[in-house]
C-alpha positions in Angstrom: -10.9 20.8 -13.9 -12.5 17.8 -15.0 -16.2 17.2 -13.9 -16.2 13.7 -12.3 -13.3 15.3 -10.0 -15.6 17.7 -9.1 -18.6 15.9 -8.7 -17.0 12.9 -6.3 -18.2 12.8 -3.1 -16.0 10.3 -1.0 -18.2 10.1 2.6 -20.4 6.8 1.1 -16.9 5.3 1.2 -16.0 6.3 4.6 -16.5 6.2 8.2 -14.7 8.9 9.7 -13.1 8.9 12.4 -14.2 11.0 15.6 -10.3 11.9 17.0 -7.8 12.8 14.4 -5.2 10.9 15.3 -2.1 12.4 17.0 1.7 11.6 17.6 1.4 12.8 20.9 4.7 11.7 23.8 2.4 9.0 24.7 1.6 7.5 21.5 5.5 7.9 21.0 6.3 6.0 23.9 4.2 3.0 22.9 5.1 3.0 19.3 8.9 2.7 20.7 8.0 -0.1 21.7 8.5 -2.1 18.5 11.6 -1.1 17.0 13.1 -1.1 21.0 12.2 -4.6 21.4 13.5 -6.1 17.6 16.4 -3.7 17.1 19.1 -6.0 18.9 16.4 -9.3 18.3 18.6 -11.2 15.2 16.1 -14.0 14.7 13.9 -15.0 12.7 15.7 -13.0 10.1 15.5 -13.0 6.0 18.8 -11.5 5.2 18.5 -11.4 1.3 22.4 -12.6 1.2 23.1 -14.0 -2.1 25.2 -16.8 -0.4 28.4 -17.3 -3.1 29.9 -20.3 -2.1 30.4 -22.6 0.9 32.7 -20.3 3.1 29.6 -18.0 3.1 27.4 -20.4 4.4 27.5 -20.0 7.9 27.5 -16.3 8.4 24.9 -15.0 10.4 22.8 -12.1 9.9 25.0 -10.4 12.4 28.0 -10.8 10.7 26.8 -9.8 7.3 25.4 -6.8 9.2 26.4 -5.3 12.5 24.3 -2.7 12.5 21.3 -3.5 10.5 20.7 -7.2 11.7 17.5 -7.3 14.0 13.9 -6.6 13.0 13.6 -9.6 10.9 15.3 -7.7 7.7 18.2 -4.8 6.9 15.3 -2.3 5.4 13.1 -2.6 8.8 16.3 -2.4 11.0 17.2 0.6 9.1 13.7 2.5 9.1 13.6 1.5 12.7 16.2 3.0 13.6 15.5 5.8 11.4 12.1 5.9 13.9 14.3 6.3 16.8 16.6 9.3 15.8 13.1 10.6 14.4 11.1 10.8 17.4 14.3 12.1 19.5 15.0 15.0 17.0 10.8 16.0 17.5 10.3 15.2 21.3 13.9 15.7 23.0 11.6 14.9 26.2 10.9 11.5 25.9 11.7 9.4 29.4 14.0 7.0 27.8 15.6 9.5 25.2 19.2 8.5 27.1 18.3 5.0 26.0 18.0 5.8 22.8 20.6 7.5 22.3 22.6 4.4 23.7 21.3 2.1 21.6 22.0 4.6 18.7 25.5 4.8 19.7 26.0 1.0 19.6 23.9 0.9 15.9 26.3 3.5 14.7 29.8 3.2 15.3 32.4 3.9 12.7 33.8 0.4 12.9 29.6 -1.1 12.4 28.9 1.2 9.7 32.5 1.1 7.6 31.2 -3.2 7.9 27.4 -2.5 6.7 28.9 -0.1 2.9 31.8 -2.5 2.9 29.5 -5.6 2.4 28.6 -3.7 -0.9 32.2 -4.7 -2.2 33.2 -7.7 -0.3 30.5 -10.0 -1.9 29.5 -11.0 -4.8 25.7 -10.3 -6.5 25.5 -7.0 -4.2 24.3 -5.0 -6.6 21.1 -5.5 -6.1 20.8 -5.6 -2.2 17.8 -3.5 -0.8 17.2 -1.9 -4.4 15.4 0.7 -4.0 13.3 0.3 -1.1 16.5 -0.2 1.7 18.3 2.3 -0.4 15.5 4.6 0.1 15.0 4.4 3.5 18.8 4.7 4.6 19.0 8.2 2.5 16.0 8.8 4.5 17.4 8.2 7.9 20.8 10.0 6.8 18.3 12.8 5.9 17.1 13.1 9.8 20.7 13.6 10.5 21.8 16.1 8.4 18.6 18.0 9.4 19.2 18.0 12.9 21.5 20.5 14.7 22.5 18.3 17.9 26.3 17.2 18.7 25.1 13.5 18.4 23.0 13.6 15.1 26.8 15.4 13.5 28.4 12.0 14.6 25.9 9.5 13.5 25.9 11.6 10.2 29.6 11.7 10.3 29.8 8.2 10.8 27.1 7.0 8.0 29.0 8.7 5.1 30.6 5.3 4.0 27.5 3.9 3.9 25.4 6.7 2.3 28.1 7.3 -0.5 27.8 3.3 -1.1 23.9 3.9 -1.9 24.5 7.1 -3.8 26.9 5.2 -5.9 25.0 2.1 -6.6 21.7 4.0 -6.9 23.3 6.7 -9.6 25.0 3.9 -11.3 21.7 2.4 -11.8 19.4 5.4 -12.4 20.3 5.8 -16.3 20.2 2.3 -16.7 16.5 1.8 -15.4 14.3 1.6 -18.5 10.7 1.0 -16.2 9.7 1.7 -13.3 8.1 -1.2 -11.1 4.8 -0.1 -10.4 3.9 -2.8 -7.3 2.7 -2.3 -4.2 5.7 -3.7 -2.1 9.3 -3.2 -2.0 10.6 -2.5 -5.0 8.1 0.2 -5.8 9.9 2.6 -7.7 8.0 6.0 -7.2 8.7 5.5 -3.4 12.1 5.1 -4.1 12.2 8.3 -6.1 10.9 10.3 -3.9 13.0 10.0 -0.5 15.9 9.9 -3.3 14.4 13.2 -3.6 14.0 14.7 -0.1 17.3 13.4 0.6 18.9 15.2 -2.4 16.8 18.7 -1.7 17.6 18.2 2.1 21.6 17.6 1.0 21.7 20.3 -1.9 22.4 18.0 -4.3 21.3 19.2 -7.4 22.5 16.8 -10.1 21.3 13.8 -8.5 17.9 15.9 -7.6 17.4 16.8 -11.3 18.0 13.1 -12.1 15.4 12.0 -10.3 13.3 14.3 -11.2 14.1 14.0 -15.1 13.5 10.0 -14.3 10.1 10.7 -12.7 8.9 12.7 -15.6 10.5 10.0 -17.7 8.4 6.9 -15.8 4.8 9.1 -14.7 4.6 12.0 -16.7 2.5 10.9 -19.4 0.0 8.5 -17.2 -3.8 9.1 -17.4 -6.2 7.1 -16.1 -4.3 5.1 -13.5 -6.0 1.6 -13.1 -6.3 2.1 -9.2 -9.6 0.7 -9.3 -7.6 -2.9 -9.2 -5.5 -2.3 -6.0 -4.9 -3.5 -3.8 -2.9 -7.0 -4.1 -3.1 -9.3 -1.4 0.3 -8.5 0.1 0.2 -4.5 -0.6 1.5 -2.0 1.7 1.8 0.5 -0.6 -0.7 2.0 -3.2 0.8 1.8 -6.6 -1.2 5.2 -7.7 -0.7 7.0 -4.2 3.3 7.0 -4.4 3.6 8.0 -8.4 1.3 10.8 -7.0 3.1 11.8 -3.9 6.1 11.8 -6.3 4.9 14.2 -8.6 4.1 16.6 -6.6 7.3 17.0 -5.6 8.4 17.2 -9.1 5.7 19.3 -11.0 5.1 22.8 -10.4 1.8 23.3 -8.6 -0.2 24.1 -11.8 1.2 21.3 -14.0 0.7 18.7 -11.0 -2.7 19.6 -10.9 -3.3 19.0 -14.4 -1.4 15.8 -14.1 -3.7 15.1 -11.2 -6.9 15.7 -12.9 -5.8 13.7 -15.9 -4.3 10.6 -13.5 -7.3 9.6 -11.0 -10.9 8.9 -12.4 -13.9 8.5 -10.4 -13.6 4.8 -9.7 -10.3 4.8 -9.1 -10.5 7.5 -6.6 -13.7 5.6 -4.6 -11.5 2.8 -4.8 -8.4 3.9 -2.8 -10.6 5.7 -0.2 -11.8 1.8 1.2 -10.2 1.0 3.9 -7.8 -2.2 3.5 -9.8 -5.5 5.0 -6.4 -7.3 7.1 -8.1 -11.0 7.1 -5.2 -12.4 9.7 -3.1 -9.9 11.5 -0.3 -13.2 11.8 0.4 -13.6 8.6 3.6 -12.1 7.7 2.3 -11.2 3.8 -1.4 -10.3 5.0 -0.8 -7.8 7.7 1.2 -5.7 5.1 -2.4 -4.1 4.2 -1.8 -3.3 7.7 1.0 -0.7 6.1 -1.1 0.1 3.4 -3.5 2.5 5.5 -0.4 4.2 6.9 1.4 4.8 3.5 -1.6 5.6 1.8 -2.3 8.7 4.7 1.7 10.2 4.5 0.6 9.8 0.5 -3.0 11.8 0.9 -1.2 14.3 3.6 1.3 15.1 1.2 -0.7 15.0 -2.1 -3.2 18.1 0.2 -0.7 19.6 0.5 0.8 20.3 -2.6 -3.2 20.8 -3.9 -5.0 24.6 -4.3 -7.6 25.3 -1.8 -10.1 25.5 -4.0 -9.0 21.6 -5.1 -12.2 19.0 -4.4 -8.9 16.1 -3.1 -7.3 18.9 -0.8 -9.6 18.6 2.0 -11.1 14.7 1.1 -7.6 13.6 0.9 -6.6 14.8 4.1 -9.8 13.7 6.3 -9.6 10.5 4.4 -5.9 9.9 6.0 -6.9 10.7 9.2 -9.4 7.7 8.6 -6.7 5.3 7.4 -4.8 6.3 10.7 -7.3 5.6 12.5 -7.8 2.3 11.1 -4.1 1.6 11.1 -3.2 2.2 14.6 -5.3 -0.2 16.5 -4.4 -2.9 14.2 -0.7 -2.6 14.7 -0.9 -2.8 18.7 -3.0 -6.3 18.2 -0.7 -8.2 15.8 2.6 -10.1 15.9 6.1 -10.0 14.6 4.9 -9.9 11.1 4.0 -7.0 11.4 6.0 -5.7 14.6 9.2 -5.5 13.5 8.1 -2.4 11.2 4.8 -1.2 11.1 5.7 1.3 14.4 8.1 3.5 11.6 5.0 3.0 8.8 3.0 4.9 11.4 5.1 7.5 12.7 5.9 9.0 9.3 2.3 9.1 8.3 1.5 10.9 11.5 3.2 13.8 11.0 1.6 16.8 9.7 
């Protein structure tokens, strides 16, 4: 193991929090709050439609999407909604579960979700809609589905097939034809991309398209050493560009080779770097308060990366006290903001809050 792994100490960096942070029913209730209150809300909305000609003009978000039109864009409708099935699958006894279930219902009905994977072929320059991040959450949210054994979740599932075999046919169309991976902290981050393309595929047994990705990964990350993190973040990250190529690869190596991999891919300023907490200078700007995110995706990425590490690892047990920190940060933040950041930051949170 190398020696400035082992002789790191992160606590100058930090100031840890005194209550690990807990996705308790209340703290579920109030995160509801946010995708409840912009799932049905259609404006303001940035649809990303490539608008072909005149007749195309006037269709609203709505139209182009019938079930993924509120919370300002299709990838935060769909990870809200992804928040709600969630949240009913891991606490059944949540007050307004009915609701929920309701409001699912409505989201998706055949006739709404045969409309959302039909827009892939009824428009022009579709291609790239959502690629990879929208992609990657809606394989996420058909993953909740097919995990969960209730009469409701088989329908849903049932009913999302069109739509999920659209994604699984653009995204292995395009898989052999990617020649780099984007390595940015926002959407089209491809090692976040990779990896619910992943859990989707493991969760689904689909083994060609999991040994795709994971040939692709290799491909992209394997060889990286010495990871420039020491320059993140950019002013509009919520990801960490570092973080997600390591979440990824532990679930591609083996545990030995990702350790190597690990040793060889953070150095010591790199590591002090991504263990400061993200200053959010205006919680109303819709590009700032994406550093908001950034605490949350950079504690699912430390959770996971613990995980996957030996005991006897010096990152297994800073990583994971140091996302309990960024939680802690996160979480009062996103109760104090604005749509910017309401529309989506209440799914950011719940997946970095499980264990």
């Amino acid at each position: 193991m190398k020696k400035s792994l082992l002789a790191f100490v992160f606590s100058p960096f930090l100031i840890y929090a005194q209550e690990i942070p807990k996705l308790t029913n209340e703290m579920a209730a109030k995160l509801l709050e946010k995708p409840l209150y912009c799932i049905n809300q259609e404006y303001p909305n940035k649809t990303a439609h490539i608008i072909n000609n005149a007749g195309e003009v006037t269709l609203t978000p709505k139209d182009l999407h019938p079930s993924f039109y509120g919370c300002f864009d299709w990838h935060s409708s769909v990870h809200g909604h992804w928040m709600l099935v969630r949240l009913l699958k891991t606490k059944p006894d949540l007050a307004n579960a009915k609701d929920l279930e309701k409001i699912l219902d409505n989201s998706l009905s055949k006739e709404n979700l045969q409309a959302e994977a039909d827009y892939f072929t009824k428009y022009e320059l579709t291609a790239t809609f959502e690629r990879t991040y929208g992609w990657a959450w809606l394989l996420k949210f058909d993953e909740e589905l097919t995990t969960w054994n209730h009469p409701k979740a088989k329908i849903w599932h049932e009913n999302l097939k069109p739509l999920t075999g659209q994604i699984l046919k653009s995204w292995k169309a395009y898989l052999p034809k990617q020649t780099y991976p984007n390595r940015t902290g926002v959407h089209p981050n491809t090692a976040f991309g990779l990896a619910f393309a992943i859990d989707w595929a493991v969760a689904n047994n689909d083994k060609e398209f999991e040994t795709q990705l994971k040939e692709k990964a290799k491909y992209f990350y394997g060889k990286d050493q010495k990871t420039p993190a020491y320059l993140e973040p950019d002013g509009s990250d919520f990801f960490s560009p570092s973080l997600e190529i390591a979440d990824l690869m532990r679930r591609v190596l083996p545990q030995k080779e990702f350790v190597l991999w690990l040793n060889s891919f953070y150095e010591k300023r790199s590591l002090e770097n991504i263990e400061k907490i993200p200053v959010v200078s205006d919680l109303s700007d819709y590009q700032t308060v994406h550093l908001v995110g950034l605490s949350f995706s950079k504690a699912w990425c430390m959770k996971g990366i613990s995980k996957a590490l030996p005991n006897e690892h010096p990152l297994k047990k800073d990583f994971k006290k140091t996302a309990d920190v960024f939680l802690a940060n996160g979480l009062p933040l996103l109760f104090q903001g604005n749509y910017g950041g309401d529309h989506w930051l209440a799914s950011f949170a719940v997946y970095s809050l499980e264990d």
